[in-house]
C-alpha positions as a Python dict, from the first residue, in 0.01 Angstrom:
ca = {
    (1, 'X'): (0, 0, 0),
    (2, 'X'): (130, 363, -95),
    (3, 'X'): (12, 712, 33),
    (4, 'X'): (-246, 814, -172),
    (5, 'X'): (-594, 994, -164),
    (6, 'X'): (-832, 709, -280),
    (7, 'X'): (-982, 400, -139),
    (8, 'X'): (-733, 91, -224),
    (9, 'X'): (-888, -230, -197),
    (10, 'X'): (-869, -269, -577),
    (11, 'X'): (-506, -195, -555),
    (12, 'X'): (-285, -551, -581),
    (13, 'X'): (-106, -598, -308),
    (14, 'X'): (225, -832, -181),
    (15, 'X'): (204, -793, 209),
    (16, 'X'): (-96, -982, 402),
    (17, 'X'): (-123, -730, 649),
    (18, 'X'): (-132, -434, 302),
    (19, 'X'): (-391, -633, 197),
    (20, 'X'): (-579, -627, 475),
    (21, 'X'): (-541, -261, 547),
    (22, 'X'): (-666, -199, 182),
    (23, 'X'): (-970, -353, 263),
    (24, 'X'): (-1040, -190, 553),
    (25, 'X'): (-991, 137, 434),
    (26, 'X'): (-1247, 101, 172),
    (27, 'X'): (-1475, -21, 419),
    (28, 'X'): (-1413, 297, 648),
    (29, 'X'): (-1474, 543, 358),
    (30, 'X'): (-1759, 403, 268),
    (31, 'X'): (-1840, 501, 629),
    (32, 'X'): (-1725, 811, 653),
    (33, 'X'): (-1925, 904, 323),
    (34, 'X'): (-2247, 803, 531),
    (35, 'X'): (-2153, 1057, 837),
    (36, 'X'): (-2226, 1407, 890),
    (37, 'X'): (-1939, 1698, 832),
    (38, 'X'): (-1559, 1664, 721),
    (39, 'X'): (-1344, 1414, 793),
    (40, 'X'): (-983, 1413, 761),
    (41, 'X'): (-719, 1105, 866),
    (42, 'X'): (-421, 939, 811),
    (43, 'X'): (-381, 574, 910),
    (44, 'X'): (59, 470, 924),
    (45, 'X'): (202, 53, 983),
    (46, 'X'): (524, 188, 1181),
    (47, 'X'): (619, -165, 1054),
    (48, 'X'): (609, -161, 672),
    (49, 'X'): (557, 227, 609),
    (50, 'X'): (267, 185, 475),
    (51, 'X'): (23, 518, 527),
    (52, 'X'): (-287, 629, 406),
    (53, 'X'): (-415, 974, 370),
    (54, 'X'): (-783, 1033, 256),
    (55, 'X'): (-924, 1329, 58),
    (56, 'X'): (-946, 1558, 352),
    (57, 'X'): (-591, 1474, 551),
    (58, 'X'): (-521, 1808, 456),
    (59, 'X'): (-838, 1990, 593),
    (60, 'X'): (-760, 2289, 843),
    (61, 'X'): (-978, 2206, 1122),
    (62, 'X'): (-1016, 2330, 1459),
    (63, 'X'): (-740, 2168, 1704),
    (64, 'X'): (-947, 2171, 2017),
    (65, 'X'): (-720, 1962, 2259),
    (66, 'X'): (-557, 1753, 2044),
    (67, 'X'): (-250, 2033, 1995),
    (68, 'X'): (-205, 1910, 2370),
    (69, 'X'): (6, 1670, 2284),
    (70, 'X'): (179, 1903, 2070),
    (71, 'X'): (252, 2099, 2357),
    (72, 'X'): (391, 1801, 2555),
    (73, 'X'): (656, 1699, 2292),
    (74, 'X'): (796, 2104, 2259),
    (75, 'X'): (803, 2095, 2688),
    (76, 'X'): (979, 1763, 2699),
    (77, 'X'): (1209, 1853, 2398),
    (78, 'X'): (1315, 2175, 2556),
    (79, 'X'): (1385, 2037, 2895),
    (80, 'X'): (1596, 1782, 2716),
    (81, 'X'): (1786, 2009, 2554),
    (82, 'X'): (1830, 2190, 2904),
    (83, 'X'): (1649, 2499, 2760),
    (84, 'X'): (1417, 2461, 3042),
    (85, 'X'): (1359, 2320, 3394),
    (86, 'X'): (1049, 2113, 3405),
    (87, 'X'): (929, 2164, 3811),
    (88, 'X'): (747, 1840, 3979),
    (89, 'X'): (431, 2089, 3960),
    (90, 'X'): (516, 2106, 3563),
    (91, 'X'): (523, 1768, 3528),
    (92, 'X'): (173, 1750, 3702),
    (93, 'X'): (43, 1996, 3482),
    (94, 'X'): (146, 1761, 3169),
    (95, 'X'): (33, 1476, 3352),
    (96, 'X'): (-294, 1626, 3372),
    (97, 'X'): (-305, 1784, 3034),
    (98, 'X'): (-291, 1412, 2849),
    (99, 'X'): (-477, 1225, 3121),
    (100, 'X'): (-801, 1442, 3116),
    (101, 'X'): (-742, 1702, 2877),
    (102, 'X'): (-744, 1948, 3144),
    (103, 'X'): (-754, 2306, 2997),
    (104, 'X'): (-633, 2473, 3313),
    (105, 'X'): (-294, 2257, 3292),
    (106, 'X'): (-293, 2425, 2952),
    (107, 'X'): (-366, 2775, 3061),
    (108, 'X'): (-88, 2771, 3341),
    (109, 'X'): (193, 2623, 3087),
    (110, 'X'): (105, 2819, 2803),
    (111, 'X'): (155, 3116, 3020),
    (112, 'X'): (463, 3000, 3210),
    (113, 'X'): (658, 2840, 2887),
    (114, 'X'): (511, 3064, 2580),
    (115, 'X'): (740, 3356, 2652),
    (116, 'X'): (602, 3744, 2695),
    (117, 'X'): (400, 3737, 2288),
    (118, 'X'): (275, 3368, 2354),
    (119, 'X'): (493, 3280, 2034),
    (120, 'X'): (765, 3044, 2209),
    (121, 'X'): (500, 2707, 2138),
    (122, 'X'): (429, 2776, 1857),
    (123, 'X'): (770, 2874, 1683),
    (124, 'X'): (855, 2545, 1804),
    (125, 'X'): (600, 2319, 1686),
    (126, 'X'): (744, 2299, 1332),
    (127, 'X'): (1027, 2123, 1449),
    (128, 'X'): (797, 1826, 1536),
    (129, 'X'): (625, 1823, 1237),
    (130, 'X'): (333, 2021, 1346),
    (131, 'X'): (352, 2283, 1044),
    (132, 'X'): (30, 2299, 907),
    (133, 'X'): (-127, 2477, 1202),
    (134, 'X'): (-297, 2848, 1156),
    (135, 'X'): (-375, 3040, 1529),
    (136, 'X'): (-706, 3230, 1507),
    (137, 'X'): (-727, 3573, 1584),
    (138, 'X'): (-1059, 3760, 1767),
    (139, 'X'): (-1151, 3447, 1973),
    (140, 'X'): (-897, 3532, 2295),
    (141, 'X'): (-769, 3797, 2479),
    (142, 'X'): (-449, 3611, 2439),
    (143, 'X'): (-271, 3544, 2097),
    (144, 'X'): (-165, 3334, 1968),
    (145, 'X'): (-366, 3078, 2241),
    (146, 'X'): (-328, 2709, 2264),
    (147, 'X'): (-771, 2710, 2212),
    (148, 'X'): (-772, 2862, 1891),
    (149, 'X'): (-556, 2731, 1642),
    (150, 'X'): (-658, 2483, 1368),
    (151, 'X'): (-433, 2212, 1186),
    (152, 'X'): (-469, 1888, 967),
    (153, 'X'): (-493, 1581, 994),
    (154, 'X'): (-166, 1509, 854),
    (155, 'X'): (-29, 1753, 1154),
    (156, 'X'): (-112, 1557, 1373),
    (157, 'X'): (5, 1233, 1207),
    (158, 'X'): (373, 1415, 1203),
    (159, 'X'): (326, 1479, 1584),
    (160, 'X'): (220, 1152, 1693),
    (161, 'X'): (479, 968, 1506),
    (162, 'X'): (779, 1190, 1622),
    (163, 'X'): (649, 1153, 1962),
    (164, 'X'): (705, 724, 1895),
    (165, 'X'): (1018, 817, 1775),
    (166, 'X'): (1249, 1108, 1827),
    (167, 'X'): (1182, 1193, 2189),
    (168, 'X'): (1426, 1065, 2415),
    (169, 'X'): (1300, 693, 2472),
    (170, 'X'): (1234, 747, 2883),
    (171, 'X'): (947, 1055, 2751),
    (172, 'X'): (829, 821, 2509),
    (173, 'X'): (779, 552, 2762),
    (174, 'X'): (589, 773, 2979),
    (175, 'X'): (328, 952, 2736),
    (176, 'X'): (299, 613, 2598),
    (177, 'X'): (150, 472, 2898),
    (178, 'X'): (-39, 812, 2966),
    (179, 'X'): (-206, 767, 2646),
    (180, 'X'): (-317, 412, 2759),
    (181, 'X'): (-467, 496, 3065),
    (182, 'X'): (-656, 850, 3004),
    (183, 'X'): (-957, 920, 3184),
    (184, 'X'): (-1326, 818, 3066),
    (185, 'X'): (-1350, 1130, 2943),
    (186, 'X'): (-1115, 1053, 2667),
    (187, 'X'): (-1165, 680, 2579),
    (188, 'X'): (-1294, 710, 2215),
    (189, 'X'): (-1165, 818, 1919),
    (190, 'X'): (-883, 587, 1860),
    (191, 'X'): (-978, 396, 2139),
    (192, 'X'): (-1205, 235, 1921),
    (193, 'X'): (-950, -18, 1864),
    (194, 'X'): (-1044, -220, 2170),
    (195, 'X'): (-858, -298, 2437),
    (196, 'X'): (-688, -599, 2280),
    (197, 'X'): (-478, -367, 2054),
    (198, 'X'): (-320, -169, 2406),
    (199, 'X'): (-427, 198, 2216),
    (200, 'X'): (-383, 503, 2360),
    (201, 'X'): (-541, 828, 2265),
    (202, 'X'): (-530, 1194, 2280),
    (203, 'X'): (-854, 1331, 2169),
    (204, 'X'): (-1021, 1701, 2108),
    (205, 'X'): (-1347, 1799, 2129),
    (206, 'X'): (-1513, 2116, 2147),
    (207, 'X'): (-1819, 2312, 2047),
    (208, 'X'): (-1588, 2633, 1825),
    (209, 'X'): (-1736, 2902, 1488),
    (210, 'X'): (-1850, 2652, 1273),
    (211, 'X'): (-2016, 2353, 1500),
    (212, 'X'): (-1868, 2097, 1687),
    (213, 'X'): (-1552, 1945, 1683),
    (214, 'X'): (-1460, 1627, 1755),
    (215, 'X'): (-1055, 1475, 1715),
    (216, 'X'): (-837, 1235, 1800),
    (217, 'X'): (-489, 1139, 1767),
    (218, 'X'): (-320, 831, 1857),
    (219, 'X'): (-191, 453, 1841),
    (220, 'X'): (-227, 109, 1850),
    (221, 'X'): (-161, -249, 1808),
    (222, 'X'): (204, -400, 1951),
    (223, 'X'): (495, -156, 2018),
    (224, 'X'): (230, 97, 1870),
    (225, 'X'): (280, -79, 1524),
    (226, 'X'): (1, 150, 1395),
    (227, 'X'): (-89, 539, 1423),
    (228, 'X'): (-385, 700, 1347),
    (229, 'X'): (-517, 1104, 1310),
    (230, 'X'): (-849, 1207, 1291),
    (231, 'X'): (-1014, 1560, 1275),
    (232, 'X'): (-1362, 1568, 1259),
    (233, 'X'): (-1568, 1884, 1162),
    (234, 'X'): (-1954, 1879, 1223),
    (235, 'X'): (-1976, 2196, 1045),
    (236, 'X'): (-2354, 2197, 1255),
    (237, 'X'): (-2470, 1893, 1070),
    (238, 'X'): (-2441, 1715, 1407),
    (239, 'X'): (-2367, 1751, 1769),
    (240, 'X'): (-2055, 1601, 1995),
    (241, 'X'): (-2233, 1231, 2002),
    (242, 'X'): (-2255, 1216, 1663),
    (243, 'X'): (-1834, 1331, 1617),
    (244, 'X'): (-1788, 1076, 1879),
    (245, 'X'): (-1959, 816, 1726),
    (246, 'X'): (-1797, 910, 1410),
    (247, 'X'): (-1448, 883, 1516),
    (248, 'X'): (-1502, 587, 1736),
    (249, 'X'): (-1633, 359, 1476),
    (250, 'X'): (-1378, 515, 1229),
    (251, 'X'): (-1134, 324, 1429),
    (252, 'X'): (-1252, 45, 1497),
    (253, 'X'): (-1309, -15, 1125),
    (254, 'X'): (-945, 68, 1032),
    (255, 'X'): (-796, -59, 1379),
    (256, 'X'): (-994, -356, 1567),
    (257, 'X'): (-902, -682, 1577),
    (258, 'X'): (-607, -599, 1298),
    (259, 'X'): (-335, -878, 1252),
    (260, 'X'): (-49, -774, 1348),
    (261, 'X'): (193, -1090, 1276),
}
């Protein structure tokens, strides 16, 4: 399977688990074509390359929480690079930030880490792939502000993956497990998976200029073999259930019960 922008069960195929994959993309747009608003993704097999980008990977779309993790990787990066000190309380804040998407975490770093114009975030974020983002102005005394920025799909498949990989390993490790163990608040979206392929999830969801949002961001399958982003814009055709619903059976189509020999 190669990147592309169409459905590719027709597409011959030499790998089982390609195959597979193919099949279960087709079945997922034919899905998605059935749902209400616009939705982008981009499904990746860490194992054989293979990745998948449908017709709206590129949509700008409302970030909601999902540029959370975003944040996470630029705090952990800098302190790694001894740019910064990350206090216990910091590392609470994060902690909090991925477990239950708490926006007051996100208010108090933001302030403390985004330097006196609130640019230091996001001047970073290109470094982790994060590139396609846009902050919104008129929404915030603040700006730029972590709450009003949109990105892509494919954003956020840059972010997740250089979060598996370039971080240093002990990071990894640890918003690895965070992402396996959020809070009910947080277990759809990717989660859709099912429990027997270990995801983990950061999701985004919020009611923003344009209807309801609904994202999420994540991994699954052993050693996170497989990523998935997903940015979901009701675009008032429906309401949060229906985004949920949306992006939960998404993955579940492209993620549950996968092989993974």
């Amino acid at each position: 399977m190669t990147p592309a922008t169409t459905p590719l069960a027709s597409a011959v195929c030499s790998v089982a688990s390609d195959c597979e994959l193919q099949q279960r993309i087709a079945a997922a747009d034919t899905y998605l074509a059935t749902r209400p608003g616009v939705v982008g993704y981009v499904l990746r097999d860490r194992s054989t390359g293979a990745t998948y980008r449908n017709s709206n990977a590129g949509a700008l779309i409302w970030t909601a929480s999902t540029i959370k993790l975003a944040m996470v990787v630029d705090l952990l990066s800098r302190h790694y690079a001894g740019n910064l000190n990350l206090s216990a309380s910091d590392q609470h804040l994060i902690a909090a930030m991925l477990h239950s998407s708490d926006d007051d975490a996100a208010d108090s770093l933001w302030s403390r880490y985004g330097g006196p114009d609130h640019t230091a975030f996001n001047a970073n974020f290109p470094r982790y792939g994060f590139s396609d983002f846009a902050p919104q102005r008129g929404f915030s005394d603040i700006y730029p502000y972590w709450g009003f920025q949109k990105t892509t799909a494919n954003d956020l498949d840059r972010v997740i993956n250089y979060t598996l990989t370039r971080l240093d390993p002990a990071d990894t490790a640890s918003i690895v497990h965070q992402m396996q163990n959020v809070d009910p608040n947080q277990q759809w979206g990717v989660w859709g998976a099912g429990p027997a392929m270990a995801p983990g999830n950061k999701d985004g969801w919020s009611q923003e200029q344009g209807g309801w949002v609904t994202n999420s961001v994540g991994f699954a399958g052993p050693g996170q073999r497989y990523t998935l982003a997903i940015m979901n814009s009701l675009g008032g055709q429906g309401g949060y259930d229906d985004g949920v619903a949306t992006t939960t059976h998404l993955s579940a189509l492209l993620l549950g019960g996968l092989s993974t020999p």
